[in-house]
N, CA, C and O atoms as a GROMACS GRO file, in nm:
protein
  456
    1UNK      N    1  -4.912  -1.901   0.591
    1UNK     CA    2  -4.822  -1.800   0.539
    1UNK      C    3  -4.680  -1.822   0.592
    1UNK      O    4  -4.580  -1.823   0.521
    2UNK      N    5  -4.683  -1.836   0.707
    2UNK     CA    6  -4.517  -1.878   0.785
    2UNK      C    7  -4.487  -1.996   0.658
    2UNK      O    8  -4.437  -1.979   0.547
    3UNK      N    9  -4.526  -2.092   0.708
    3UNK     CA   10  -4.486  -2.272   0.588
    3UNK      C   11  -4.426  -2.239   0.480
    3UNK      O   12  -4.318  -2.280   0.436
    4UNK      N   13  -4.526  -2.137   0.424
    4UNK     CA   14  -4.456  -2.035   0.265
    4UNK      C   15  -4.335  -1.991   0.268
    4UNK      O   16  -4.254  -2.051   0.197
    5UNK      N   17  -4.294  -1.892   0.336
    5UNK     CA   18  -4.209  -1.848   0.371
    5UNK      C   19  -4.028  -1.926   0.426
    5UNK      O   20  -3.910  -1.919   0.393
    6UNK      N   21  -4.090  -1.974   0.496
    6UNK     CA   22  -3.995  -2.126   0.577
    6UNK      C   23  -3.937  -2.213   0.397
    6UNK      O   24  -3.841  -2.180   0.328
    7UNK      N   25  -3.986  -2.269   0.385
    7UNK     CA   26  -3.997  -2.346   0.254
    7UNK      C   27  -3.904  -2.241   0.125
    7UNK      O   28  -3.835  -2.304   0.045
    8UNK      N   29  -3.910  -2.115   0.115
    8UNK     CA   30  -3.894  -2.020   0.058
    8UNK      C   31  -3.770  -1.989   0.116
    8UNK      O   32  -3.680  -2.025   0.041
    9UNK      N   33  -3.738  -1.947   0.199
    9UNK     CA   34  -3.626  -1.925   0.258
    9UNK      C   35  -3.488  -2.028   0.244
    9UNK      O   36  -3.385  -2.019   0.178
   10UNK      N   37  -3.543  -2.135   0.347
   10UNK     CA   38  -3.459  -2.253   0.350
   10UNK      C   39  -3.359  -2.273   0.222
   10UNK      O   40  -3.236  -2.273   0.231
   11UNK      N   41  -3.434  -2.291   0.102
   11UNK     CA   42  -3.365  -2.331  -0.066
   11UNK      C   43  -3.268  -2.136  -0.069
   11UNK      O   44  -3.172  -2.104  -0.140
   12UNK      N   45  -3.292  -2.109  -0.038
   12UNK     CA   46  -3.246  -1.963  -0.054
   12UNK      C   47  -3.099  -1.919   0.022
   12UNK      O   48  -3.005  -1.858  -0.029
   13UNK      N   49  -3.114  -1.975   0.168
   13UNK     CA   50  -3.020  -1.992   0.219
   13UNK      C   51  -2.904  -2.100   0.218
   13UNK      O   52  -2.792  -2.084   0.267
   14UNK      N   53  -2.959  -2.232   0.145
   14UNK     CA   54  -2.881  -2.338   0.140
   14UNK      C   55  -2.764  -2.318  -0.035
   14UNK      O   56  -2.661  -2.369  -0.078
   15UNK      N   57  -2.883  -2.195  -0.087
   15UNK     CA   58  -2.793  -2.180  -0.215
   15UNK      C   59  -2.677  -2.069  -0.197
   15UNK      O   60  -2.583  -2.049  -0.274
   16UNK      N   61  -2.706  -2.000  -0.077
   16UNK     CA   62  -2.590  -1.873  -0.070
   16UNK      C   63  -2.477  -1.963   0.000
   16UNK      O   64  -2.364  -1.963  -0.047
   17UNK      N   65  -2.501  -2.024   0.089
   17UNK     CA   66  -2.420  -2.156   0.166
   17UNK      C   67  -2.328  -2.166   0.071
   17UNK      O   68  -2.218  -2.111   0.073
   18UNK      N   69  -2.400  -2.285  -0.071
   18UNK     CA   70  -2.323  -2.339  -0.151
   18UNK      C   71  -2.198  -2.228  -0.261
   18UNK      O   72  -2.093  -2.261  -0.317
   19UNK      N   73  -2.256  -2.118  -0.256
   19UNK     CA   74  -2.180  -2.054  -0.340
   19UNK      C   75  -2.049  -1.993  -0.249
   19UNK      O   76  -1.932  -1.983  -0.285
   20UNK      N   77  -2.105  -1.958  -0.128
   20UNK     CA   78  -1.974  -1.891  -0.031
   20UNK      C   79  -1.853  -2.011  -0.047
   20UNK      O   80  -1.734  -1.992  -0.022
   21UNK      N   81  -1.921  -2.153  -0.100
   21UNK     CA   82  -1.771  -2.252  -0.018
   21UNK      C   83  -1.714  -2.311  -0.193
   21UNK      O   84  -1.622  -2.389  -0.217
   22UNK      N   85  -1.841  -2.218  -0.328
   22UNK     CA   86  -1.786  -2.275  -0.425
   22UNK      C   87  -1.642  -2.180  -0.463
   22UNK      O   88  -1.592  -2.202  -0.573
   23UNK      N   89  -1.597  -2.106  -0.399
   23UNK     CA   90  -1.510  -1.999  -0.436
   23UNK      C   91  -1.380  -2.034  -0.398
   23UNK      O   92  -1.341  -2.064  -0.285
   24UNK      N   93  -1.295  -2.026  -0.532
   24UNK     CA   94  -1.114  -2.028  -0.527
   24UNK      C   95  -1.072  -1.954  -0.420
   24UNK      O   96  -1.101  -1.834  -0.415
   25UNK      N   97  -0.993  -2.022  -0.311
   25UNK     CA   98  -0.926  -1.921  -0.237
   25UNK      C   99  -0.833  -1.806  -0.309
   25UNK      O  100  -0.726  -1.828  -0.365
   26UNK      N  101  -0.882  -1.708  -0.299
   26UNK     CA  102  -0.780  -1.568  -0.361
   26UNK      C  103  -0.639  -1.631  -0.252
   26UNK      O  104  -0.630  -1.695  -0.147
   27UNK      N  105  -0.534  -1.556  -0.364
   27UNK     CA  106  -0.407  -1.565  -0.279
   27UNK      C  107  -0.379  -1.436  -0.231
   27UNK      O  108  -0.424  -1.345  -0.300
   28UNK      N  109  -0.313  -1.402  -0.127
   28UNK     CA  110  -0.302  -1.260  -0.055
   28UNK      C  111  -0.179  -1.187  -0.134
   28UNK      O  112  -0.072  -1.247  -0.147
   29UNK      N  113  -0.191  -1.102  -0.169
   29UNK     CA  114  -0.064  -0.991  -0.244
   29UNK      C  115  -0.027  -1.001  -0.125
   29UNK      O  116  -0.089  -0.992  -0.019
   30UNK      N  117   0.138  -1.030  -0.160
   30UNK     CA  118   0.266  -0.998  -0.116
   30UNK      C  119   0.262  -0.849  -0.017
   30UNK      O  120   0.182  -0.765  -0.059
   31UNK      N  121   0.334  -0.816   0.098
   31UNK     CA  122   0.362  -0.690   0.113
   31UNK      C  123   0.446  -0.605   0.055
   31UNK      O  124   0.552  -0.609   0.117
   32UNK      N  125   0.452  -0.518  -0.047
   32UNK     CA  126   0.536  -0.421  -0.056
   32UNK      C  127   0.589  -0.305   0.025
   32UNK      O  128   0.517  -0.232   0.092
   33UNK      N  129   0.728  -0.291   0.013
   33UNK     CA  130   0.786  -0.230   0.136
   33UNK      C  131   0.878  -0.137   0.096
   33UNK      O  132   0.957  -0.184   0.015
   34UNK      N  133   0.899   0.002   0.131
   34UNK     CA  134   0.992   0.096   0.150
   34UNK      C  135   1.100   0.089   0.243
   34UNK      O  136   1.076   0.060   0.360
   35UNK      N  137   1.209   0.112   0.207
   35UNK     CA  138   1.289   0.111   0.295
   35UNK      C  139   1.366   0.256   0.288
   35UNK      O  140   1.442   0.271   0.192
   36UNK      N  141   1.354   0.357   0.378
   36UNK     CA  142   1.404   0.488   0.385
   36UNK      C  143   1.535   0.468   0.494
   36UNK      O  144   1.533   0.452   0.616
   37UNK      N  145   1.651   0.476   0.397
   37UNK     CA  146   1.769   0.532   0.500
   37UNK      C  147   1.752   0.710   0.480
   37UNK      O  148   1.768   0.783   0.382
   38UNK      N  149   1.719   0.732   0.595
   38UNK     CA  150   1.723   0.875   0.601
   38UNK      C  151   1.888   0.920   0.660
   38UNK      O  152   1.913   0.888   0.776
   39UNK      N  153   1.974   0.977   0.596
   39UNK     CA  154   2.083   1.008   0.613
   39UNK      C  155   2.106   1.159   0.671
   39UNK      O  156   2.206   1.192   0.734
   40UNK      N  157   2.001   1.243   0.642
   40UNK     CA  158   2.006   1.393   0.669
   40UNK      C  159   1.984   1.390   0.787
   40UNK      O  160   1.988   1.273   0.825
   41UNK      N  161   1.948   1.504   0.919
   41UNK     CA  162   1.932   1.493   1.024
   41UNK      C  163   1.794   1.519   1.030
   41UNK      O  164   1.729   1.454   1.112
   42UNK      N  165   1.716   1.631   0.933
   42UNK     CA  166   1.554   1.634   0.938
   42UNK      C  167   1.500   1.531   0.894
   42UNK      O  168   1.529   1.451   0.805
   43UNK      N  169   1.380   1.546   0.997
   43UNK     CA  170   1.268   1.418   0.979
   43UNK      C  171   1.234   1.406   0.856
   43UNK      O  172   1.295   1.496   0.798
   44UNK      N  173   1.168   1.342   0.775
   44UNK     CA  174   1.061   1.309   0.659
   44UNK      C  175   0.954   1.285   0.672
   44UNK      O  176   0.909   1.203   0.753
   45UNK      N  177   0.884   1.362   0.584
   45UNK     CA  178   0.743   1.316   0.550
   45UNK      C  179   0.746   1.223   0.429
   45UNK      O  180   0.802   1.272   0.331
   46UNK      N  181   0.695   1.092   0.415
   46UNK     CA  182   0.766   1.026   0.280
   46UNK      C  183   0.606   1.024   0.169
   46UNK      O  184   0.608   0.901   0.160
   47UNK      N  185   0.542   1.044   0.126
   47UNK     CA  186   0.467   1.030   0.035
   47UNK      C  187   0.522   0.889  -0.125
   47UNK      O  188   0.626   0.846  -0.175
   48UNK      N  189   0.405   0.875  -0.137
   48UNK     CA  190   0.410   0.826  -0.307
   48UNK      C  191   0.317   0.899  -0.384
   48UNK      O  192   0.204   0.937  -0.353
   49UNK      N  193   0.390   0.917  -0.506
   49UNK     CA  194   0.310   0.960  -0.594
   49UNK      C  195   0.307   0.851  -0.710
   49UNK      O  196   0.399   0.794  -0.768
   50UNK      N  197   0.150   0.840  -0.724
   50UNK     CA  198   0.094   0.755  -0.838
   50UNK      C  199  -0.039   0.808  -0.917
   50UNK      O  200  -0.142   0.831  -0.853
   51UNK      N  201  -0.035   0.824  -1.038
   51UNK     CA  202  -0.141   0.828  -1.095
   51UNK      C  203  -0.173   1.019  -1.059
   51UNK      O  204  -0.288   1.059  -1.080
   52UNK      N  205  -0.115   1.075  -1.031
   52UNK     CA  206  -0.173   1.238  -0.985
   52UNK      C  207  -0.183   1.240  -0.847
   52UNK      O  208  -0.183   1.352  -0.794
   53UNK      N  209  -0.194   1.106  -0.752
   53UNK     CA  210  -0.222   1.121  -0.601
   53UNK      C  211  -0.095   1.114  -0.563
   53UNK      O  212  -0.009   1.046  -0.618
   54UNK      N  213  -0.077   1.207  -0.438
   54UNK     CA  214   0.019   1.178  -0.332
   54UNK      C  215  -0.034   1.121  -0.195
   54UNK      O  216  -0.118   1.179  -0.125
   55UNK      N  217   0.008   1.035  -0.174
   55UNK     CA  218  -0.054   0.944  -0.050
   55UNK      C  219   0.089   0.931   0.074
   55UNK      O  220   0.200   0.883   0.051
   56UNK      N  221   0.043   0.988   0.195
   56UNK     CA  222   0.133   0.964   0.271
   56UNK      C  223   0.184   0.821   0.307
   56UNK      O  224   0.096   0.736   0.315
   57UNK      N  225   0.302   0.785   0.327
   57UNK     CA  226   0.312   0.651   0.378
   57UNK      C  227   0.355   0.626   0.522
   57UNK      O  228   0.344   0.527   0.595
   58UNK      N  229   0.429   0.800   0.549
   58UNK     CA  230   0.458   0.790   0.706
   58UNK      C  231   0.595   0.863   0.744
   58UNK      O  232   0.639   0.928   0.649
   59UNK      N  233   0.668   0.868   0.853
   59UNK     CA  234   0.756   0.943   0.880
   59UNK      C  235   0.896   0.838   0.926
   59UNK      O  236   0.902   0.739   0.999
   60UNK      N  237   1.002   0.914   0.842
   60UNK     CA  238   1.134   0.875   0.851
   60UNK      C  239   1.192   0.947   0.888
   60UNK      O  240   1.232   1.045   0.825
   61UNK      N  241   1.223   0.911   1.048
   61UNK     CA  242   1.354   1.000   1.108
   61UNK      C  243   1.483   1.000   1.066
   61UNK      O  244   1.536   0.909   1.003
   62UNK      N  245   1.552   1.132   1.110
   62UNK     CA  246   1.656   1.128   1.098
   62UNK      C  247   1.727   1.070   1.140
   62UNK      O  248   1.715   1.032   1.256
   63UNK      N  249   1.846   1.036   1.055
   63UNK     CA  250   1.998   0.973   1.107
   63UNK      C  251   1.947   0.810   1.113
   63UNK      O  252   2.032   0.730   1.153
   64UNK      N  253   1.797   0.747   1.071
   64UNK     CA  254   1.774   0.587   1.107
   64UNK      C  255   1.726   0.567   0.953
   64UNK      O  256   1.719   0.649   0.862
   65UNK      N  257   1.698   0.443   0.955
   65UNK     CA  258   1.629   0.356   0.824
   65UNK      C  259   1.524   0.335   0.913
   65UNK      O  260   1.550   0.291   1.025
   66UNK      N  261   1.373   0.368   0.872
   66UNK     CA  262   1.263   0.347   0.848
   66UNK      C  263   1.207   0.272   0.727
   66UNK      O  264   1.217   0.302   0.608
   67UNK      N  265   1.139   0.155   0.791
   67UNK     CA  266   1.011   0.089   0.688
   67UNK      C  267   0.883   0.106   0.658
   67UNK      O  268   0.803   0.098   0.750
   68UNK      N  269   0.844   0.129   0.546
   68UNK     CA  270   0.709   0.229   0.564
   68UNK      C  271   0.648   0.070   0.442
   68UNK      O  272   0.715  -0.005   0.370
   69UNK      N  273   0.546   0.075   0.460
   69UNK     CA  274   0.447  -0.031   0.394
   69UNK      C  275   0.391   0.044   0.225
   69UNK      O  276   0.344   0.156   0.243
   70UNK      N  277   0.390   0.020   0.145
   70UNK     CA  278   0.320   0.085   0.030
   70UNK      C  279   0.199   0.013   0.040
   70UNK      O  280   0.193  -0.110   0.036
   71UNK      N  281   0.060   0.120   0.057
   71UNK     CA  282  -0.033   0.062   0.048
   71UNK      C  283  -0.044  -0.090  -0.094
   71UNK      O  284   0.042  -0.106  -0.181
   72UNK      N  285  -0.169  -0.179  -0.077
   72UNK     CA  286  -0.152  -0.296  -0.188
   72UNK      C  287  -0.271  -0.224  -0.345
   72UNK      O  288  -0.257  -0.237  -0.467
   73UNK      N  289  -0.347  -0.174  -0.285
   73UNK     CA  290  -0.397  -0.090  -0.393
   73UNK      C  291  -0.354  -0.007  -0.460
   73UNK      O  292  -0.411   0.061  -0.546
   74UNK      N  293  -0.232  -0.008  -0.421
   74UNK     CA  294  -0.163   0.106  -0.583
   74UNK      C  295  -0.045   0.050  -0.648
   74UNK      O  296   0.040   0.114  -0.710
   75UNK      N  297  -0.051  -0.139  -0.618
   75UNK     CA  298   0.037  -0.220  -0.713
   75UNK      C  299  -0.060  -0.281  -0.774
   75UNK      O  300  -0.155  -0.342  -0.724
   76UNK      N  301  -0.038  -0.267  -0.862
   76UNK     CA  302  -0.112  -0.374  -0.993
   76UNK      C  303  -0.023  -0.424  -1.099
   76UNK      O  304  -0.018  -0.381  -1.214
   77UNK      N  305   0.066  -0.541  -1.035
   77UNK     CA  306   0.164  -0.626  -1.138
   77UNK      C  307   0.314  -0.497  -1.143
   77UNK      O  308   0.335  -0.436  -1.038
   78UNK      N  309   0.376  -0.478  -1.226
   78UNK     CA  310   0.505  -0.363  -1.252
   78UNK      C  311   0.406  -0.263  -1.238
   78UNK      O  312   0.307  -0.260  -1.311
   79UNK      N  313   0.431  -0.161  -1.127
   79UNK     CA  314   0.377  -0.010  -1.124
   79UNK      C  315   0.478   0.101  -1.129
   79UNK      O  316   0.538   0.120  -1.023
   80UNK      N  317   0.505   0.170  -1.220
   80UNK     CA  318   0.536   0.319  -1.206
   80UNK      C  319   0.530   0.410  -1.036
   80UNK      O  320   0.428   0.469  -1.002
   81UNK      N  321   0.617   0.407  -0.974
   81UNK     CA  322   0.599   0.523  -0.850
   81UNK      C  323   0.720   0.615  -0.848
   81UNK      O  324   0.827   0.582  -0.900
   82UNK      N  325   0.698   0.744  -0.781
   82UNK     CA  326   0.765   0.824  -0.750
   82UNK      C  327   0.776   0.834  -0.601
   82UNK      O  328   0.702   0.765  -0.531
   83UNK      N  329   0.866   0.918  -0.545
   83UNK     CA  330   0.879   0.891  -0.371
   83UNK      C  331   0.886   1.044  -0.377
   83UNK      O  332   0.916   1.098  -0.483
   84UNK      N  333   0.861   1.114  -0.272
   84UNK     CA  334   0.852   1.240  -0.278
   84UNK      C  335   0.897   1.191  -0.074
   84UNK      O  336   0.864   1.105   0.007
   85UNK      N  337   0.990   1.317  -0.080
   85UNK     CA  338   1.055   1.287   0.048
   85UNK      C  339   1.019   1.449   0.092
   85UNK      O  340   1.037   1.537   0.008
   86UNK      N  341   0.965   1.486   0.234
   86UNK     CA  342   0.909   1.626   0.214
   86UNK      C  343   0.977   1.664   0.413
   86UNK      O  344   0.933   1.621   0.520
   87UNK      N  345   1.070   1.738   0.390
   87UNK     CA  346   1.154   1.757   0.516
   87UNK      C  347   1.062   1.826   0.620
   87UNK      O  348   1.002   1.921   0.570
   88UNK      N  349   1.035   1.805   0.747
   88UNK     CA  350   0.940   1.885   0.850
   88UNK      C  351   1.045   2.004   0.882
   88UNK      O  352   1.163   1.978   0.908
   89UNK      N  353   0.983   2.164   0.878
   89UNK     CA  354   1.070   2.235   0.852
   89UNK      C  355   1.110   2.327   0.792
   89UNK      O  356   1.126   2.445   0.823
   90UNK      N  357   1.133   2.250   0.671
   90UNK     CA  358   1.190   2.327   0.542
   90UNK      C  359   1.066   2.315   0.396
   90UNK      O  360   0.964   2.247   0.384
   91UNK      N  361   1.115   2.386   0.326
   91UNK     CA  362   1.039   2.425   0.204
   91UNK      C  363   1.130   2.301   0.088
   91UNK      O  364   1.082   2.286  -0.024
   92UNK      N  365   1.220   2.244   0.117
   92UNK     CA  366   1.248   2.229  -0.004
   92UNK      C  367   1.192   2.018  -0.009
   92UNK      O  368   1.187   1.976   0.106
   93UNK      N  369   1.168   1.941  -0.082
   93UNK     CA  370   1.077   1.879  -0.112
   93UNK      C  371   1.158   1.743  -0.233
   93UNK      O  372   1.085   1.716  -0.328
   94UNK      N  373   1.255   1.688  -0.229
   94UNK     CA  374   1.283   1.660  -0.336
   94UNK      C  375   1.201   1.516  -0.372
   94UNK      O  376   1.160   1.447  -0.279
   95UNK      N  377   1.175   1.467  -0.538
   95UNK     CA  378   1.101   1.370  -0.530
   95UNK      C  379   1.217   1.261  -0.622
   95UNK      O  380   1.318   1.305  -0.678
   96UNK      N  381   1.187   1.152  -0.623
   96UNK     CA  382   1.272   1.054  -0.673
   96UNK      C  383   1.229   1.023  -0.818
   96UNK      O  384   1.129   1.063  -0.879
   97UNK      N  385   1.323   0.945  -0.855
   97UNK     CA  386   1.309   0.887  -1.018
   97UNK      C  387   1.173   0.842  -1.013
   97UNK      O  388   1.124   0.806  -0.906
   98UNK      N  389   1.093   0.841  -1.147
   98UNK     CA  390   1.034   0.670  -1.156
   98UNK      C  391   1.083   0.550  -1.156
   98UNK      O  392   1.176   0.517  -1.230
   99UNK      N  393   1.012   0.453  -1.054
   99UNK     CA  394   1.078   0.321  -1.026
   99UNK      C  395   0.942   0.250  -1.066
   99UNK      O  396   0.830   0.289  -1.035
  100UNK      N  397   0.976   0.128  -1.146
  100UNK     CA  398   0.902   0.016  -1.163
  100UNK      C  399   0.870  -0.096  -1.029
  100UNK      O  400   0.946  -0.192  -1.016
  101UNK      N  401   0.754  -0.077  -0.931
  101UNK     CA  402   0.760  -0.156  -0.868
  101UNK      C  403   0.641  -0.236  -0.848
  101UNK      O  404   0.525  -0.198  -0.866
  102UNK      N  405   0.695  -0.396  -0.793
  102UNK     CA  406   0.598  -0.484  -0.839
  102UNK      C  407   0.545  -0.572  -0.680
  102UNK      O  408   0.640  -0.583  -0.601
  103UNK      N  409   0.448  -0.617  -0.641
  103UNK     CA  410   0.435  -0.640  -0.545
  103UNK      C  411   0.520  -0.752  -0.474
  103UNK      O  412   0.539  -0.854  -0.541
  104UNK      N  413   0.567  -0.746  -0.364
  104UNK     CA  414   0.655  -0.830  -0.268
  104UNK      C  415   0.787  -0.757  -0.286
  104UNK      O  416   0.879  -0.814  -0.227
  105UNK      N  417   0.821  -0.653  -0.349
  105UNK     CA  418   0.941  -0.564  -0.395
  105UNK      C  419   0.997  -0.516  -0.236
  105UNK      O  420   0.902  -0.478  -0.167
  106UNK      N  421   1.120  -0.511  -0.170
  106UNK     CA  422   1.117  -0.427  -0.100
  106UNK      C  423   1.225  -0.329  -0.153
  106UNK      O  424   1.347  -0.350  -0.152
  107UNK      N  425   1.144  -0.191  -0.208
  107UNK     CA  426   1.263  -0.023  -0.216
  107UNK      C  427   1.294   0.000  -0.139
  107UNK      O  428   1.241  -0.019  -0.029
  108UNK      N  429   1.457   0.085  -0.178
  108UNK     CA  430   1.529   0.132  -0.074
  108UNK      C  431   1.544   0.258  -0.137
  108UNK      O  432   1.601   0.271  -0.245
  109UNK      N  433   1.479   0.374  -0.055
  109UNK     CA  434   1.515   0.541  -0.093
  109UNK      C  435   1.613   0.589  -0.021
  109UNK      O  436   1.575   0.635   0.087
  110UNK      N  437   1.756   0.597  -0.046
  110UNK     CA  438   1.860   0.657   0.037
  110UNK      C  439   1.861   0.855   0.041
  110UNK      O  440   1.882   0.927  -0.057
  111UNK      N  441   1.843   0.885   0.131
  111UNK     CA  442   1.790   1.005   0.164
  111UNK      C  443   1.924   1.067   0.199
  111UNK      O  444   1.961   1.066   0.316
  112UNK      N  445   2.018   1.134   0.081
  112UNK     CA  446   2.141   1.190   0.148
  112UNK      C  447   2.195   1.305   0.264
  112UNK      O  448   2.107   1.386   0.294
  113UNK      N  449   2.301   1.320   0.319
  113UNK     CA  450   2.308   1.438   0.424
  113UNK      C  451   2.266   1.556   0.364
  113UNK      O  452   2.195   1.513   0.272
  114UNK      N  453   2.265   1.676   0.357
  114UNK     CA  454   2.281   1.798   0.336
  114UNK      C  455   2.414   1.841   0.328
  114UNK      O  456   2.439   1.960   0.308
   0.00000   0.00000   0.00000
């Protein structure tokens, strides 16, 4: 019963072998990148909005330029995004145009004074 098995196995494992090394190296998507000059003195909360989701991307202090990464799962070739800039603080929330962006893009959201 082992011999069976052994014999059975072996061809089994030598075929998953062959298929792991028959595969095209994928090429790695580009990083896409935000670039927040935050100009106001309150912090940011910076979100994207795509598709109905708002997904945080991270926090832009005041008075600096912050780089925030856009996740790679929500570029697929030219994507539609919105930036939603959300002040720690305050109630008021403003969100940006639609921008066409495509992966390896780096945006720049200029965040004016008050």
């Amino acid at each position: 019963m082992r011999a069976s098995r052994r014999y059975f196995l072996m061809p089994v494992l030598m075929l998953l072998a062959a298929c792991m090394y028959s595969r095209a190296p994928q090429q790695p998507q580009q990083e896409t990148t935000l670039r927040v000059d935050n100009q106001a003195i309150a912090d940011m909360t910076i979100y994207v909005l795509s598709g109905g989701q708002r997904i945080r991307l991270g926090l832009a202090t005041g008075l600096k330029v912050s780089i925030l990464t856009i996740p790679s799962h929500l570029i697929f070739g030219p994507t539609p995004l919105r930036f939603l800039a959300d002040p720690i603080g305050s109630s008021r929330a403003p969100v940006s145009d639609e921008i066409t962006v495509s992966p390896g893009d780096i945006v720049t959201l200029t965040i004016p004074a008050q």
